[in-house]
C-alpha positions as CSV (number, residue, x, y, z in Angstrom):
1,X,0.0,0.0,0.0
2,X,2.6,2.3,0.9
3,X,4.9,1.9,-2.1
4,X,1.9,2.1,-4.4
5,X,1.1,5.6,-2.6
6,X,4.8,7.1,-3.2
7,X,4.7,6.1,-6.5
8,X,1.5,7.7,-7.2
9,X,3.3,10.8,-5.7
10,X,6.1,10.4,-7.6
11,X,3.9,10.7,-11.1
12,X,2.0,13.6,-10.1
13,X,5.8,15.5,-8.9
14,X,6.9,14.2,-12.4
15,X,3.7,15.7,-14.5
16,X,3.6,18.9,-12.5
17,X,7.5,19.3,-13.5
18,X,6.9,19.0,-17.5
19,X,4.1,21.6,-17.6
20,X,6.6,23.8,-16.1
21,X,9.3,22.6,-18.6
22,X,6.9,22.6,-21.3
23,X,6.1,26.9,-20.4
24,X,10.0,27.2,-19.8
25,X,11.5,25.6,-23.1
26,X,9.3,27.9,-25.6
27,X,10.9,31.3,-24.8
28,X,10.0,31.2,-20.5
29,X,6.5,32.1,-21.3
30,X,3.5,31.6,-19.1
31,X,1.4,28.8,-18.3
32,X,-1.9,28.6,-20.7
33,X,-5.0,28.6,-19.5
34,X,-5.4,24.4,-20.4
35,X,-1.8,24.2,-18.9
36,X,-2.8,26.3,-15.6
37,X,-6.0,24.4,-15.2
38,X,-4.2,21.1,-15.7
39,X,-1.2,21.9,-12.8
40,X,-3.8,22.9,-10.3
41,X,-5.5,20.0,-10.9
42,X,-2.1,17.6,-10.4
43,X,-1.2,19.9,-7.4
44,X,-4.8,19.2,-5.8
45,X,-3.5,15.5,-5.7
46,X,-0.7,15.7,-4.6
47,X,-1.9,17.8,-1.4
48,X,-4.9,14.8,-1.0
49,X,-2.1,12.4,-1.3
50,X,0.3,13.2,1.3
51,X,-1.7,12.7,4.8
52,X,-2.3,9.6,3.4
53,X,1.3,8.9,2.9
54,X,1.8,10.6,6.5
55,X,-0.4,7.3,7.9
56,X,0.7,4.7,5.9
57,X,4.4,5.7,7.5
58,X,3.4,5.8,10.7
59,X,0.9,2.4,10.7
60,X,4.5,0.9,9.2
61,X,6.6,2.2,11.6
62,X,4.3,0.6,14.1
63,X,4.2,-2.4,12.8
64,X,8.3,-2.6,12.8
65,X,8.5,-1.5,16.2
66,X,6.3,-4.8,17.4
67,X,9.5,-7.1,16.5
68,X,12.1,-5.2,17.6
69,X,13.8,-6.7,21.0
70,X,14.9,-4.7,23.4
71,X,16.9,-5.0,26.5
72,X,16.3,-5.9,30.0
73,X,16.6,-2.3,32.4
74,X,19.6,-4.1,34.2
75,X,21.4,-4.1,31.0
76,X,21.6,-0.6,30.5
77,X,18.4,0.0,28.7
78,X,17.6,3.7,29.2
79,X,20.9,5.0,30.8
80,X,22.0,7.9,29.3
81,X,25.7,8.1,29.0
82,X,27.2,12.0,28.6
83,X,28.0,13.0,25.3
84,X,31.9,14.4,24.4
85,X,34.8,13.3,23.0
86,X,36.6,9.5,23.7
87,X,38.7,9.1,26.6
88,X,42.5,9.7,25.1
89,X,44.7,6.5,25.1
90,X,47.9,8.9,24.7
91,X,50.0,10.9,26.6
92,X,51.4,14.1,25.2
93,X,54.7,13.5,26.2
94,X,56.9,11.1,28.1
95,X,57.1,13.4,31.0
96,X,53.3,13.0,31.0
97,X,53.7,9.2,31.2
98,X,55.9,9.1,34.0
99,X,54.2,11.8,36.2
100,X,51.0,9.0,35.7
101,X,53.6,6.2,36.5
102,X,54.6,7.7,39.9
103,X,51.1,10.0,41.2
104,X,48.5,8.5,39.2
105,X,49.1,4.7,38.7
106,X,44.9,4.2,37.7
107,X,44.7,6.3,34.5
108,X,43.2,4.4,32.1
109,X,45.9,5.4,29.5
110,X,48.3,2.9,31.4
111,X,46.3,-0.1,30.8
112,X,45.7,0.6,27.1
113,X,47.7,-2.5,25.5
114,X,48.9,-2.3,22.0
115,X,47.1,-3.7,19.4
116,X,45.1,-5.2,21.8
117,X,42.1,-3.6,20.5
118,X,38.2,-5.3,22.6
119,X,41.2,-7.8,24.6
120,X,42.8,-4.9,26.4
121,X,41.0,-5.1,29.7
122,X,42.1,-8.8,29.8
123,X,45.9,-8.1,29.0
124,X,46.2,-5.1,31.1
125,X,47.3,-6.7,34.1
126,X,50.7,-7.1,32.0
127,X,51.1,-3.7,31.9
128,X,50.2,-3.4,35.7
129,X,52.3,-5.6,37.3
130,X,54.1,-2.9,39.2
131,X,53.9,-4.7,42.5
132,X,56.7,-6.6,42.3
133,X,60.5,-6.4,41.4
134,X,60.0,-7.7,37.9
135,X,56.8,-5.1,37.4
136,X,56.9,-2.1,35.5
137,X,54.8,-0.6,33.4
138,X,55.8,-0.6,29.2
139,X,56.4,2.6,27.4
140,X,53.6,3.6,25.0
141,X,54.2,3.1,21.5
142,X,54.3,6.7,20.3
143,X,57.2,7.3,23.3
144,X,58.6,3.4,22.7
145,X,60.2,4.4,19.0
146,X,61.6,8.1,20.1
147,X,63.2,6.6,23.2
148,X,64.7,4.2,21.2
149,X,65.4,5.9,18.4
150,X,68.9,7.7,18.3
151,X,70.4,9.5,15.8
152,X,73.5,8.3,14.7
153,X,76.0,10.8,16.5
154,X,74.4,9.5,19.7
155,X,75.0,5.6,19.0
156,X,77.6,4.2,17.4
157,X,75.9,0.6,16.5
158,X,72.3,0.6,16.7
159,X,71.6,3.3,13.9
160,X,74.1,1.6,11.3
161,X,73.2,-2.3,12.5
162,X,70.1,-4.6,10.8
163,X,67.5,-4.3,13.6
164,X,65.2,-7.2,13.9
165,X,61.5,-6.2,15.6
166,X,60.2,-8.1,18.5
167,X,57.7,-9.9,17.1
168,X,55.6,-12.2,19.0
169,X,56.0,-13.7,21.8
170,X,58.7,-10.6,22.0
171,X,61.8,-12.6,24.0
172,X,61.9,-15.9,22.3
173,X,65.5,-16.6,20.5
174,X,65.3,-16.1,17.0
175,X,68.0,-18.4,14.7
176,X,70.0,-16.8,11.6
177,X,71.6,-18.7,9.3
178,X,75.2,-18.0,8.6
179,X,77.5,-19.2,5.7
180,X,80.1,-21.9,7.6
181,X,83.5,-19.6,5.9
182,X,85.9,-21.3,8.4
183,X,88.4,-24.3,7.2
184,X,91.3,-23.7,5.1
185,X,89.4,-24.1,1.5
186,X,89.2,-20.9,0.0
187,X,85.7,-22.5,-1.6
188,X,84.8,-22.1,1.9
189,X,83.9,-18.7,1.4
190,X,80.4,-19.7,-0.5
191,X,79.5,-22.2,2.4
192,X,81.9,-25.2,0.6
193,X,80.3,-25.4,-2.2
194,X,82.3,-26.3,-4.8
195,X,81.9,-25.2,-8.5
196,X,83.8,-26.9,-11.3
197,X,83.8,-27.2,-14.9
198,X,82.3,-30.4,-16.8
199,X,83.2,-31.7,-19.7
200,X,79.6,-32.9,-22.3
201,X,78.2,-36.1,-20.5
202,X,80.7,-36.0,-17.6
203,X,78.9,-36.5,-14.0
204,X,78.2,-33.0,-11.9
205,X,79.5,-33.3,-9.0
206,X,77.9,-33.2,-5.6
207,X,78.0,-29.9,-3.4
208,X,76.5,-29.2,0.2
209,X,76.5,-25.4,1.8
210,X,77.5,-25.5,4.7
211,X,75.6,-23.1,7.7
212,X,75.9,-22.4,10.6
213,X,73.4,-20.7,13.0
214,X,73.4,-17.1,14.9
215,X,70.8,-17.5,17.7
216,X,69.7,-14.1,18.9
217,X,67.4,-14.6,22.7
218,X,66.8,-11.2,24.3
219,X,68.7,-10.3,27.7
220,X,66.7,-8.4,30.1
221,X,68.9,-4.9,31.3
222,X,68.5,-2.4,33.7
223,X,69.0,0.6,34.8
224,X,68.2,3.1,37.5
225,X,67.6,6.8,38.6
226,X,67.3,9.0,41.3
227,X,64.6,12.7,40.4
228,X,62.9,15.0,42.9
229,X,59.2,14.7,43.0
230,X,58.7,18.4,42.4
231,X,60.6,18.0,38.9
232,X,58.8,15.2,38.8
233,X,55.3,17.1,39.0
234,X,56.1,19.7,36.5
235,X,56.0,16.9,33.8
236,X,55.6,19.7,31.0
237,X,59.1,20.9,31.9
238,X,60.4,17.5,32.7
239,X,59.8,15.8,29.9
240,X,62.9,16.6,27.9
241,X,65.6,15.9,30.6
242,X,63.8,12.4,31.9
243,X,63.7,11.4,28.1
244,X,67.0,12.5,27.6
245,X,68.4,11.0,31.1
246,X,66.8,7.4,29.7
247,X,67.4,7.4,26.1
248,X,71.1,8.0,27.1
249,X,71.0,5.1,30.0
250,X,69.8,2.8,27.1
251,X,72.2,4.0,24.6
252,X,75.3,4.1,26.6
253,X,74.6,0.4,27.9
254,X,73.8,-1.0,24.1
255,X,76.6,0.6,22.4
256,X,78.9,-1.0,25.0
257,X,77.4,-4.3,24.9
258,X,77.5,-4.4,20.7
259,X,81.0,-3.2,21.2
260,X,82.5,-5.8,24.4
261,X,79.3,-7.6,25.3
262,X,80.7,-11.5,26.3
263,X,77.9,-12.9,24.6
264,X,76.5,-15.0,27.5
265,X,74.7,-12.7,30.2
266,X,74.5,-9.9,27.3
267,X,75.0,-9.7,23.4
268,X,78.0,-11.0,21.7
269,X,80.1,-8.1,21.3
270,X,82.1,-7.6,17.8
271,X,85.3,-7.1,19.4
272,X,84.9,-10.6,21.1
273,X,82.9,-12.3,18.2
274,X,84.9,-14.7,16.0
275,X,83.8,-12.5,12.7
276,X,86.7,-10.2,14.0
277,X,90.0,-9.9,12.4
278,X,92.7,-8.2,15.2
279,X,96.2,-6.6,13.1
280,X,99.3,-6.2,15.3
281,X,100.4,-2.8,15.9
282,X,103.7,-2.1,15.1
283,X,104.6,-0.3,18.8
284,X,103.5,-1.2,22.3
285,X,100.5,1.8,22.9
286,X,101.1,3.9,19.7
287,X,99.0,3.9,17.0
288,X,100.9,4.1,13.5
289,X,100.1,5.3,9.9
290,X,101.0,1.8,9.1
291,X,99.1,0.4,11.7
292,X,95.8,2.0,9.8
293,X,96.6,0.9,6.7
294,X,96.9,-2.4,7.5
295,X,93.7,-2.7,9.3
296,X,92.1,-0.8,5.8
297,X,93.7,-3.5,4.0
298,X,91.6,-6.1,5.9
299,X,88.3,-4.4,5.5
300,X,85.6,-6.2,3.9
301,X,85.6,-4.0,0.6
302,X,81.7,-4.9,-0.4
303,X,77.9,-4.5,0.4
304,X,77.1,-3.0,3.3
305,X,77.3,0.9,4.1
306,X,79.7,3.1,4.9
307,X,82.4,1.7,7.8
308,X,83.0,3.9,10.6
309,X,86.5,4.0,13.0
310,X,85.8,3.5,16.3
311,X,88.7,5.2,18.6
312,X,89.1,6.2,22.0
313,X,89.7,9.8,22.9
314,X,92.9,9.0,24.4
315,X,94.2,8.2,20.7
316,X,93.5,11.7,19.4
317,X,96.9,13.2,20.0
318,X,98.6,10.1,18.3
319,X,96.3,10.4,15.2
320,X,96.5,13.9,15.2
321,X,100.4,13.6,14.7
322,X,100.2,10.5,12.5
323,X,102.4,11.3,9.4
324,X,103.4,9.4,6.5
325,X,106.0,8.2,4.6
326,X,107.2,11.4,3.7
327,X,106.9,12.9,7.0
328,X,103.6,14.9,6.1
329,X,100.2,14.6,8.3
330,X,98.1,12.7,6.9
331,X,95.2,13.9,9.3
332,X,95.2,17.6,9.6
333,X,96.6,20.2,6.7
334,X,97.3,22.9,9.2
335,X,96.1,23.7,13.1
336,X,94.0,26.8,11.9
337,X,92.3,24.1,9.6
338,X,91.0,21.6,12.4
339,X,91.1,18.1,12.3
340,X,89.2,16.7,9.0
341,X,85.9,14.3,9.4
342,X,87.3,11.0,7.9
343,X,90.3,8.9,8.1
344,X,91.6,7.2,5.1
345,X,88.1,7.5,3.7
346,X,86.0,6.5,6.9
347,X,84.4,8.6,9.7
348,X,85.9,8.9,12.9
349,X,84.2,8.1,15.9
350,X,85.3,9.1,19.6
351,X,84.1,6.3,21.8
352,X,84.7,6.3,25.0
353,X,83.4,2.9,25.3
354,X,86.2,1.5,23.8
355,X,88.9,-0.5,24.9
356,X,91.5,2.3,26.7
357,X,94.8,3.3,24.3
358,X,97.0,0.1,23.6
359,X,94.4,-2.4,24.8
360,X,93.3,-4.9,21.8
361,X,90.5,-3.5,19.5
362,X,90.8,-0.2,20.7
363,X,91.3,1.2,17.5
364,X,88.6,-0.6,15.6
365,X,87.2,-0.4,12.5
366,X,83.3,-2.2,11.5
367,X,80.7,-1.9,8.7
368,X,78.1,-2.3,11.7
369,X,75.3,-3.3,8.8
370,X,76.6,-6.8,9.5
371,X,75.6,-6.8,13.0
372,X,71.9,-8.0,13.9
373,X,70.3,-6.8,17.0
374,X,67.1,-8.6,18.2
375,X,65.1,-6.7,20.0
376,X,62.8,-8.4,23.0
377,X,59.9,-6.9,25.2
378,X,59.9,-3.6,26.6
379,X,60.9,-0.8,27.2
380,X,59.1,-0.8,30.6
381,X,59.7,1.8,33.5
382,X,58.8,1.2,37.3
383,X,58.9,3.6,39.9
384,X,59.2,4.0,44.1
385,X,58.8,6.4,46.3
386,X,59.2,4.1,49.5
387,X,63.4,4.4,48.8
388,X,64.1,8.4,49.2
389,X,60.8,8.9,50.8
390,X,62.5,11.1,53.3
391,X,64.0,13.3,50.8
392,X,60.7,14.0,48.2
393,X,62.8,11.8,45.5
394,X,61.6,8.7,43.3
395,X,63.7,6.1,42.0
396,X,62.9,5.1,38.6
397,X,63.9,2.1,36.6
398,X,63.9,1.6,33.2
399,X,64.4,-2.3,31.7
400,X,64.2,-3.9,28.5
401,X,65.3,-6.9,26.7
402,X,67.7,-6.8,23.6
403,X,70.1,-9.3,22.1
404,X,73.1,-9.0,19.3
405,X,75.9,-10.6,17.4
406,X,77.9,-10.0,13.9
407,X,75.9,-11.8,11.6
408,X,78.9,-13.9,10.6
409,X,80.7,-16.6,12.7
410,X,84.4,-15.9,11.1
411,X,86.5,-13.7,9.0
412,X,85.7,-14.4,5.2
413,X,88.7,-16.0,3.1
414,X,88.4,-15.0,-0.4
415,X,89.3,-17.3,-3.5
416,X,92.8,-16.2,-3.5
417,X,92.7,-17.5,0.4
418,X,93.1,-13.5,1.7
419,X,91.0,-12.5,4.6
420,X,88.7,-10.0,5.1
421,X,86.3,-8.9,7.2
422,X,83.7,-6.0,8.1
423,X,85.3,-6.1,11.9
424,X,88.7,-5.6,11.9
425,X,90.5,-4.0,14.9
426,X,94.1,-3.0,16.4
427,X,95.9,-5.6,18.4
428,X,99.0,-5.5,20.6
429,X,102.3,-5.9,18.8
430,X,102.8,-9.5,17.9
């Protein structure tokens, strides 16, 4: 009944629209008498037409509303919940977060879990377990990748190094496999497999790569600080020196690791990984312009990016001074000039980290792309009060879980049997 009623309104609309069309198309004249008559007529309809349209709605709306099921009161049916905007999951900045962390450990923006989406009130408690020594609450996202992220004039390895995600579950040991270059066959540097040329109906013969396997199973690492509550408080000023303070903890205690790590408690260090090759200095504690050359001669010359020296300060006089052959510097032109960026081609880092003047690999040079760092869970920060209560101070601990190791297991032995390798470092005189 309905339908037939709209589309009877929809003719007389559609009639009432040519007339007008009809007048409009020959010159915008005015409607005839016939034509005038005719309209009023059609608009008469129309105007009987649409209270009966007005009922047959209604009468239909009716009828719907007899099926529909709604809820029981105790359900919620009839509550009226305050309009605005959603609650916000995100801090503003990671001051913010850590101000929540230590005064107000229930806001809701601490148990948001990510990617948990409807599931996040059942994996919250993993965010709050904060009651115990291994508790802490995890870093939001947007924070997690600035904390982490460091420029590479701040970190030596991570920026340059293949990074591997956490994935999930986020600490299990992840295995690489890794080309088996050791032995004294030069074939060994494609795994042992041997290539050789065959005569027409001769047998090919039978060749196995060889692998080995880099196991990468994130270490959990800590570290610890001492604020005022009042700085603290004043989150919006905060922010930038807490973020600073951490990213600095986390960077400091990586870069060392990736550098000396003894690949048991912590991640397999290059200096102390098998991948390295060490070249004997010529002197006891100097550092020579032979010395440097040598170790250039054993860089692995392919792929990767751009190596970088790794030196401590302590060495800066020596290479200042370093001259060649000829007795010219090979490092500075003149002292008005300052010293220049590279060394024989590669940046220079100042690394503090390193092993101290004379010790082995303190001058070292690595094309860190062949290092893989597994990352694990975290970061998560925890704080207490209870500690330097006295003193209006919380202690606040930031852990994590990260794992690394040069992606090969020895230095590479071309086809001419040289070796190479993208970690080469200085070693005392032989």
């Amino acid at each position: 009944m309905l339908k037939a009623l709209r589309e009877k309104r929809t003719k007389l609309v559609a009639d009432m629209r040519a007339i007008l069309t009809s007048a409009e198309n020959d010159n915008g004249r005015d409607l005839t008498a016939e034509e005038a008559t005719a309209y009023d007529a059609l608009e008469a309809d129309l105007e009987k037409l649409k209270p009966q349209i007005e009922r047959a709605e209604r009468l239909e709306q009716e009828e719907a509303n007899l099926t529909q099921v709604r809820p029981a009161a105790a359900r919620g049916n009839g509550i009226i919940r305050p309009a605005g905007p959603e609650a916000s999951r995100e801090f503003e900045n990671f001051g913010q977060f850590m101000h929540a962390v230590r005064f107000t450990p229930n806001d809701q923006r601490l148990n948001f879990v990510e990617s948990a989406g409807a599931n996040a009130d059942n994996l919250s408690a993993e965010m709050r377990m904060d009651s115990n020594a291994q508790g802490g609450f995890m870093v939001p996202p947007q924070l997690r990748a600035t904390l982490l992220s460091v420029p590479a004039q701040d970190a030596l390895v991570r920026p340059r190094a293949q990074v591997i995600e956490a994935g999930d579950p986020p600490d299990a040991g992840v295995t690489f496999p890794a080309l088996d270059q050791t032995g004294a066959n030069p074939g060994n540097m494609y795994g042992g497999v041997e290539v050789k040329w065959i005569a027409e109906g001769d047998e090919k013969p039978e060749t196995d790569a060889k692998l080995r396997e880099v196991t990468l199973t994130p270490h959990e690492v800590a570290g610890i600080t001492t604020i005022t509550d009042k700085l603290l408080r004043n989150w919006r000023a905060s922010s930038t020196f807490i973020e600073g303070l951490l990213r600095g903890a986390v960077t400091a205690a990586e870069d060392y690791a990736f550098l000396r790590g003894n690949g048991v408690t912590q991640p397999l260090g290059a200096l102390n990984s098998g991948a390295a090759f060490f070249v004997n200095r010529a002197v006891a504690n100097q550092v020579s312009y032979r010395d440097l050359v040598g170790m250039v001669a054993r860089l692995l010359m392919r792929g990767g990016t751009s190596p970088v020296w790794s030196m401590p300060q302590s060495a800066l006089t020596q290479i200042a001074l370093l001259k060649d052959d000829n007795n010219n510097f090979i490092w500075q032109a003149s002292a008005r000039d300052g010293f220049a960026g590279t060394l024989l081609g590669y940046p220079v880092r100042w690394n503090n980290r390193a092993p101290s003047l004379g010790g082995k690999g303190d001058i070292f040079l690595a094309d860190w792309s062949y290092y893989l760092i597994k990352d694990g869970s975290g970061p998560f920060v925890a704080t207490s009060e209870h500690v330097k209560f006295t003193s209006n101070k919380t202690v606040i601990k930031i852990f994590w879980n990260v794992d690394g190791a040069p992606w090969l297991t020895a230095p590479i032995k071309e086809e001419n049997g040289y070796q190479v390798s993208p970690f080469v470092g200085l070693d005392v005189p032989a």
